[in-house]
C-alpha positions in Angstrom: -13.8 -6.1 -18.0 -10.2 -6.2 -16.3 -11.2 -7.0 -12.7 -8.5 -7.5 -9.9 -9.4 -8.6 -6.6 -6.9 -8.0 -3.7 -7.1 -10.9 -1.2 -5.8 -9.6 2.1 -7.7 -11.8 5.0 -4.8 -13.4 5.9 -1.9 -11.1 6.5 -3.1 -8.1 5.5 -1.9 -5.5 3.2 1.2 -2.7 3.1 2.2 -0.6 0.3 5.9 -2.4 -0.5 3.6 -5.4 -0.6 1.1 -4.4 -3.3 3.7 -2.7 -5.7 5.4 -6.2 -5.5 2.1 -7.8 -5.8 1.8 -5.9 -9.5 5.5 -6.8 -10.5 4.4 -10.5 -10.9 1.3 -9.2 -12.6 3.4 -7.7 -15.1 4.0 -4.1 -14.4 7.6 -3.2 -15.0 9.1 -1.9 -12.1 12.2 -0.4 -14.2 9.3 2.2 -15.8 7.6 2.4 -12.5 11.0 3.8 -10.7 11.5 5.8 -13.7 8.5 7.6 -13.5 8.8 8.0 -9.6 12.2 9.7 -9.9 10.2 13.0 -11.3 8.1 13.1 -8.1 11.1 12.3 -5.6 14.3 14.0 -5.7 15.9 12.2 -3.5 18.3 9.3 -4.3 17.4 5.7 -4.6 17.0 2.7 -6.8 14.3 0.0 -6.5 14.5 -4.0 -7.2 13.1 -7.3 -6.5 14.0 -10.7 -5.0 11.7 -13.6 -4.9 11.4 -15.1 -1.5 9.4 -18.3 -0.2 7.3 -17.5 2.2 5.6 -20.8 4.6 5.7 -22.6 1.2 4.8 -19.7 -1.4 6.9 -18.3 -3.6 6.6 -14.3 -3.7 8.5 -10.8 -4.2 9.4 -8.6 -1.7 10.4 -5.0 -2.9 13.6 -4.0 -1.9 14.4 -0.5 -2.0 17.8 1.4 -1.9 18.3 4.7 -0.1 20.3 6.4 2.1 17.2 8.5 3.3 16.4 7.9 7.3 13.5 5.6 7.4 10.3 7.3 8.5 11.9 11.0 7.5 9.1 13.6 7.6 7.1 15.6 5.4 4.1 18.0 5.3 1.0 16.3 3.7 1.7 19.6 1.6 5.2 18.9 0.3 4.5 15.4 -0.9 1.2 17.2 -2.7 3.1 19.6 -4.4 6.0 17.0 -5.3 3.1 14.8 -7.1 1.0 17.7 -8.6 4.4 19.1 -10.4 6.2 15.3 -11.3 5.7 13.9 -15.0 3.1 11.1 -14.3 0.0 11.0 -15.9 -3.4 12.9 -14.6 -4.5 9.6 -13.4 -1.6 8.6 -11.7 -1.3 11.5 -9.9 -5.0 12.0 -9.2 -4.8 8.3 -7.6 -1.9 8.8 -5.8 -3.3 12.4 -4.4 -6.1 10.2 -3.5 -4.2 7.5 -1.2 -1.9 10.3 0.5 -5.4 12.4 1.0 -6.7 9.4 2.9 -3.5 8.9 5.5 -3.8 13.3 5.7 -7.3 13.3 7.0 -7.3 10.7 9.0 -4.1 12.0 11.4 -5.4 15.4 10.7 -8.6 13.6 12.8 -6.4 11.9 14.9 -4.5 14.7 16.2 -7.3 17.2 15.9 -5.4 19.6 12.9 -6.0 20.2 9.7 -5.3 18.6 6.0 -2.9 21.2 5.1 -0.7 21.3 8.5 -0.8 17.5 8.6 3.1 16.1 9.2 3.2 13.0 8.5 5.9 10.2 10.4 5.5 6.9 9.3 4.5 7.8 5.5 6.7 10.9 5.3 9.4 9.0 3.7 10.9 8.2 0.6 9.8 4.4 1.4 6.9 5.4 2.1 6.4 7.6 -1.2 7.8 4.9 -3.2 5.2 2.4 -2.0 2.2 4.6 -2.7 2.9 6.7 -5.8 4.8 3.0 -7.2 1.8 1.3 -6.4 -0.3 4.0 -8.3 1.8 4.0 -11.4 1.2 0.4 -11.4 -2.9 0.0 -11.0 -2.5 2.3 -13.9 -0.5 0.2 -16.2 -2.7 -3.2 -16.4 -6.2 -1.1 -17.3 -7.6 -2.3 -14.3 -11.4 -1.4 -14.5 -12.9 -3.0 -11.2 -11.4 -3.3 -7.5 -13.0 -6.0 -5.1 -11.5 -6.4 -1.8 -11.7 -9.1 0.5 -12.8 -8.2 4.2 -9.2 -7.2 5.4 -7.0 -8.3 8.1 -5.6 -5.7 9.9 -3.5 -7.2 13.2 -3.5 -6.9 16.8 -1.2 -5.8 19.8 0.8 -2.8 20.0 3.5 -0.8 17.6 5.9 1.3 18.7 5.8 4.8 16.3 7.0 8.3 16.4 4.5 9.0 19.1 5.1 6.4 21.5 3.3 2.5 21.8 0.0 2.4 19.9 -2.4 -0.4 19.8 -2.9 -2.0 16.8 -4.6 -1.5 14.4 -2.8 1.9 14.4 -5.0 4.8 14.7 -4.6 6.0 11.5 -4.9 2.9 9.6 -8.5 2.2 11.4 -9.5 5.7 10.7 -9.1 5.1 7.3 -10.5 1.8 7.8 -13.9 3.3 8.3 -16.7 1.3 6.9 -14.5 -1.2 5.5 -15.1 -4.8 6.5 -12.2 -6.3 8.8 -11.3 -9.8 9.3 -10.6 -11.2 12.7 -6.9 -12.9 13.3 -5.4 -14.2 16.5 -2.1 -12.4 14.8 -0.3 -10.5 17.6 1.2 -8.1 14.7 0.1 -5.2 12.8 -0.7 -6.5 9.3 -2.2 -3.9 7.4 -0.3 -0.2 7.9 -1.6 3.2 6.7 -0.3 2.8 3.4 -2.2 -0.5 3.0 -5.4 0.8 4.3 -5.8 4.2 2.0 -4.4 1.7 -0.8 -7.6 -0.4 -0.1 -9.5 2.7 0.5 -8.5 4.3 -2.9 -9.0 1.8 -5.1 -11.2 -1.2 -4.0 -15.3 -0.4 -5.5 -16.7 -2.8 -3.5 -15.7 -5.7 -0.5 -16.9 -9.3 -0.6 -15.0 -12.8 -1.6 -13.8 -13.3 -4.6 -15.7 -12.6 -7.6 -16.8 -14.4 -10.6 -14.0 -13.8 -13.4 -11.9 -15.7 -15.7 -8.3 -15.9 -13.5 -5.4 -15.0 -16.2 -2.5 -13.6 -13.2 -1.9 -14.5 -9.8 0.6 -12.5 -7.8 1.7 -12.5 -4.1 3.6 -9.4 -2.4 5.4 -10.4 0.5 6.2 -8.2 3.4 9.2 -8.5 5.9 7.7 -10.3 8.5 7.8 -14.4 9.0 5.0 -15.3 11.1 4.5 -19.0 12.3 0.9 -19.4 11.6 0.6 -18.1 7.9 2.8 -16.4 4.8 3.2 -13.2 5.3 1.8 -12.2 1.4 -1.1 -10.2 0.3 -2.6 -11.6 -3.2 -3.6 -10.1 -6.5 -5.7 -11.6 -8.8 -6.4 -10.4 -12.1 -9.1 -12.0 -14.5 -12.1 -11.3 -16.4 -15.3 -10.8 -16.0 
């Protein structure tokens, strides 16, 4: 059995990081953008660099648009975009499944509905990239198992479309429901929205590391340099 655990107790987890993550497991991100350029219509290009971050050597995603971050979308639009694209059932049934996830928690959040959800921070071409990319790429490696460690999810307060929010954000702990979170002195959201329904989609169960035969290690960082610890989240794939 092809088993990945995602380790993400120590800086949590965000979409750009776990399609990196899955480049240095293997997945070819020429084919991933490939097969994202029949869901999005806009332009763009993806790549990778390898960075060092506190000491460990990692990819950060890097992607190329002339989009304005955080643009918006109905929860509808981005359903339609997937449901009509060229990706497989299961990639699109995966990637319904993570953007379902960020819907109804804001639909909770600001007391509306699934369908009339507009979403701010995910609504973007980034945003769509990190999910449906990250999607494509569980799909690739035959994963058949998902354990997640107990995840780190930040402190503090963000500034968003709505104003200053405490972190976590209250969509990312909505969908964080009865999912085990790790406590971190971090003044810094670590784990975003994307992260969490990424977690939320794929993960079958939450616990330490399991027992499995480690073949690929690979570490997504994010944008962030914090003092205390690399900002990476950490795929392991091995088996049973």
């Amino acid at each position: 059995m092809n088993i990945l655990f995602i380790d993400c107790g120590i800086s949590g987890i965000a979409g750009d990081m776990s399609l990196a993550a899955f480049t240095e497991l293997g997945v070819d991100l020429s084919a991933v953008e490939n097969k994202l350029k029949t869901v999005i219509q806009e332009d763009f290009s993806l790549s990778a660099k390898k960075v060092v971050k506190k000491g460990i050597a990692s990819t950060e995603l890097v992607i190329h648009t002339e989009e304005e971050k955080h643009s918006h979308r109905h929860y509808t639009h981005i359903k339609k975009a997937i449901e009509e694209s060229g990706l497989e059932d299961a990639e699109k049934e995966t990637a319904l499944k993570m953007f379902e996830a960020i819907g109804l928690a804001e639909s909770q959040i600001h007391n509306s509905t699934l369908e009339k959800v507009h979403f701010h921070e995910v609504g973007g071409v980034d945003s769509m990239i990190d999910i449906i990319g990250t999607a494509i790429a569980y799909h690739a490696l035959n994963i058949e198992k998902v354990v997640c460690s107990p995840v780190a999810a930040g402190n503090g307060y963000i500034k968003i479309a709505h104003g200053l929010y405490p972190v976590p954000a209250p969509a990312t702990l909505e969908i964080l429901k009865n999912i085990p979170l790790r406590e971190t002195d971090v003044q810094s959201e670590l784990t975003t929205p994307t992260g969490a329904a990424i977690v939320r989609t794929l993960a079958n169960e939450f616990g330490n590391m399991p027992s499995m035969k480690v073949q690929k290690i690979g570490y997504g960082a994010g944008t962030k340099d914090f003092i205390t610890h690399p900002n990476v989240v950490r795929f392991v794939m091995g088996k049973e």
